[in-house]
N, C-alpha and C positions, 0 to 999 in steps of 0.2 A: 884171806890168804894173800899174800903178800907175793909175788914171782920175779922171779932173777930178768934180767936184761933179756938172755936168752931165751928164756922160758914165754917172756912176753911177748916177743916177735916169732916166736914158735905159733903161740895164741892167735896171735893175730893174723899168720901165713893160713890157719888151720879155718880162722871163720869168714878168710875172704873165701878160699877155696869151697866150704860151704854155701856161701852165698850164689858164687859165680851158679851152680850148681842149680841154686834154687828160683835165679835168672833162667836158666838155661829151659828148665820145667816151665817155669812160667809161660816161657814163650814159645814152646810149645802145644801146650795145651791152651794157648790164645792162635796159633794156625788152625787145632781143629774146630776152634768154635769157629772162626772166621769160615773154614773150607766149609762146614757143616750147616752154615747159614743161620745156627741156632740164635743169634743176635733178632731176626725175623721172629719167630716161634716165642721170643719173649718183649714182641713188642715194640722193639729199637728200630730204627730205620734204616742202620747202620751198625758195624760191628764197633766204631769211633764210637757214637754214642752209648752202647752198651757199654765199653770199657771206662769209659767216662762216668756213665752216670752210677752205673751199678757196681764196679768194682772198686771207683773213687777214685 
């Protein structure tokens, strides 16, 4: 499908807002792992090395 000028920076306004969104979750749910200590519980020595090794 092919989209008008407008239509495409519509698209595009539509999946930064998305995104910001799915940032915003992220890093949220990386405070409670960090608050919750679970980095320990699976190993890591650090909540840096878990986000590192295991989430890539």
């Amino acid at each position: 499908m092919k989209l008008s000028n407008s239509e495409l920076v519509l698209e595009a306004e539509k999946e930064i807002k998305r995104e910001r969104e799915s940032t915003l979750k992220i890093i949220r749910l990386f405070q409670e792992i960090s608050a919750r200590k679970i980095y320990l519980e699976r190993g890591y020595p650090s909540f840096y090395e878990m986000v590192t090794k295991h989430f890539g």
